[in-house]
N, CA, C and O of each residue as an XYZ file, in Angstrom:
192
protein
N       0.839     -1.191      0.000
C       0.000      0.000      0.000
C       0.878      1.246      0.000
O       2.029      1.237     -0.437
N       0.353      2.179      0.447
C       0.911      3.506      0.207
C       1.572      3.858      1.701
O       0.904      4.063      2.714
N       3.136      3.883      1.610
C       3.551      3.502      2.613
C       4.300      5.083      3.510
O       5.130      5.250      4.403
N       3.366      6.062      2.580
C       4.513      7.691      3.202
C       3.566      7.834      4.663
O       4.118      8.454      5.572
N       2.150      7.283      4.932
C       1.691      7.901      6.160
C       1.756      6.399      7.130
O       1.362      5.295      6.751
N       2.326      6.710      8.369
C       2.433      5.603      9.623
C       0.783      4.832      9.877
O       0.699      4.014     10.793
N      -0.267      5.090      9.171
C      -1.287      4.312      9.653
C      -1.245      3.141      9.072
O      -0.440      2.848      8.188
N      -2.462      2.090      9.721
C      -2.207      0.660      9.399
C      -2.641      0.278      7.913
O      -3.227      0.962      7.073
N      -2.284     -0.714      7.868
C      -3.096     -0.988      6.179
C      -4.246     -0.613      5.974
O      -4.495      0.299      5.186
N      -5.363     -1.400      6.805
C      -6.931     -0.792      6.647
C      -7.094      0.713      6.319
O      -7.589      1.208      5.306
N      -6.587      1.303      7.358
C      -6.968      2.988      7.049
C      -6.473      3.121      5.962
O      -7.202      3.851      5.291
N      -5.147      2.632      5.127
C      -4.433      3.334      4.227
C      -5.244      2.790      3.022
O      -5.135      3.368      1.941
N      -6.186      1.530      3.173
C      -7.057      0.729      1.803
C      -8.193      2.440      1.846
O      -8.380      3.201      0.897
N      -8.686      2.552      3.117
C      -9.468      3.036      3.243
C      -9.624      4.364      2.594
O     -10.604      4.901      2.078
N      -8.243      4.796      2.780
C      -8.216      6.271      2.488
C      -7.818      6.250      0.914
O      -7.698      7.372      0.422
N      -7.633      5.336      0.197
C      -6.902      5.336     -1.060
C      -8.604      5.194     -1.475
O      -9.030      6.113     -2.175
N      -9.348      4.370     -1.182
C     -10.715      4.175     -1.882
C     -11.413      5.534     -1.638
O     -12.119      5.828     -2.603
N     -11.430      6.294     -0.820
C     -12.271      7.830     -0.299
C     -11.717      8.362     -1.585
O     -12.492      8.874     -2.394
N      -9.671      8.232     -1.981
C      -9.327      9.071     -2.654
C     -10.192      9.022     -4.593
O     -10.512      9.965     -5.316
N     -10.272      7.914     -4.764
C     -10.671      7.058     -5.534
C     -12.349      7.660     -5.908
O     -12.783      8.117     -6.966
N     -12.940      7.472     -4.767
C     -14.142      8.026     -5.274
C     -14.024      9.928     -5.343
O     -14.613     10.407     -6.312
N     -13.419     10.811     -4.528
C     -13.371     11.633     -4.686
C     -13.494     12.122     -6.248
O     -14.255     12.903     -6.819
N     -12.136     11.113     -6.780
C     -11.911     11.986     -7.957
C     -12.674     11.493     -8.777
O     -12.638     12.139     -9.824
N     -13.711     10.214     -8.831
C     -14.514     10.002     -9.787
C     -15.476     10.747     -9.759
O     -15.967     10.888    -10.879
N     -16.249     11.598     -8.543
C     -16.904     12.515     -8.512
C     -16.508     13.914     -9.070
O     -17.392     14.632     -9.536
N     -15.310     14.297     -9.042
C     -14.689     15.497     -9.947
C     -14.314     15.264    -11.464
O     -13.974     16.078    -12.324
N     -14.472     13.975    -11.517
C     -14.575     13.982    -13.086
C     -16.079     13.754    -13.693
O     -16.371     13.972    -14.869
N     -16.951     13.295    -12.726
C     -18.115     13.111    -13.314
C     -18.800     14.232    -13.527
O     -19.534     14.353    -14.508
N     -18.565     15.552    -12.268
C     -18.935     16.895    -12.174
C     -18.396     17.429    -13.528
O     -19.185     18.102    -14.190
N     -17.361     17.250    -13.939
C     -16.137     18.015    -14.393
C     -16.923     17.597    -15.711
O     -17.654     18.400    -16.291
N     -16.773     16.586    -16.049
C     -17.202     16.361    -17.687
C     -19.083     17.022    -17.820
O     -19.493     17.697    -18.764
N     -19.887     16.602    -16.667
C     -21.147     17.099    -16.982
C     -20.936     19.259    -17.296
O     -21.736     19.994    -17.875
N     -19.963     19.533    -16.824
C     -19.874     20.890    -16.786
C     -19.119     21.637    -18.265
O     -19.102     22.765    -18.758
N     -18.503     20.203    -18.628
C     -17.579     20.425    -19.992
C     -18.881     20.010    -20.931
O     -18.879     20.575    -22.025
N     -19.915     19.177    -20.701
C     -20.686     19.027    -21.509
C     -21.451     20.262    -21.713
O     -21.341     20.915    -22.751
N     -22.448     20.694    -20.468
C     -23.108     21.785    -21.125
C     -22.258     23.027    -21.928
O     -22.821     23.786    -22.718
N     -21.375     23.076    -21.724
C     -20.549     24.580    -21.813
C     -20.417     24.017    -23.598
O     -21.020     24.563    -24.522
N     -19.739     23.148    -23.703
C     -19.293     22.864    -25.147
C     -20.906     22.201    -26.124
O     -21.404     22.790    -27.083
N     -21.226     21.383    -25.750
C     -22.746     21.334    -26.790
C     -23.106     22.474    -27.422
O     -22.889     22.525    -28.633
N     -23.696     23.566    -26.787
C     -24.369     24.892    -27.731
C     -23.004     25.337    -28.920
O     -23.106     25.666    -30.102
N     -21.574     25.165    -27.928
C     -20.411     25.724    -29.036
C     -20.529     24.523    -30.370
O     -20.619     24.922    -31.531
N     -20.518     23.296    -30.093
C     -19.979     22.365    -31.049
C     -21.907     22.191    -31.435
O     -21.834     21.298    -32.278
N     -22.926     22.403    -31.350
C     -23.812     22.713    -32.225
C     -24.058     23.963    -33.278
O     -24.543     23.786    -34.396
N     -23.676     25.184    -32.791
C     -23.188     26.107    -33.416
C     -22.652     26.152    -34.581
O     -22.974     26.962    -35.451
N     -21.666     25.161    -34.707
C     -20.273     25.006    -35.708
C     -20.752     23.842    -36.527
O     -20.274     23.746    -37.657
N     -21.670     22.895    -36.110
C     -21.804     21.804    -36.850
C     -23.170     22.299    -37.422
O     -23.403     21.530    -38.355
N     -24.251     23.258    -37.318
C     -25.330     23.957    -38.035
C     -25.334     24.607    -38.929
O     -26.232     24.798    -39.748
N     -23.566     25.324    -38.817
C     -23.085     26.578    -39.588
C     -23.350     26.441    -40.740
O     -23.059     27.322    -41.549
């Protein structure tokens, strides 16, 4: 496991999976936010 912080394995599974979902939630945010913003642009250009 990830061996830079002194806690035991469990916490360190634990905290790697928190990290894990974190960022699947900032990419799921992240792309729904890249979606609306870019659709109206890349409909725009493909209507032209």
């Amino acid at each position: 496991m990830i061996e830079s912080v002194p806690f035991p394995a469990p916490v360190q599974a634990t905290l790697l999976v928190g990290v894990i979902l974190v960022q699947a939630v900032a990419l799921y945010v992240g792309y729904g936010v890249l979606e609306r913003v870019a659709m109206p642009l890349i409909e725009t250009i493909t209507d032209a």
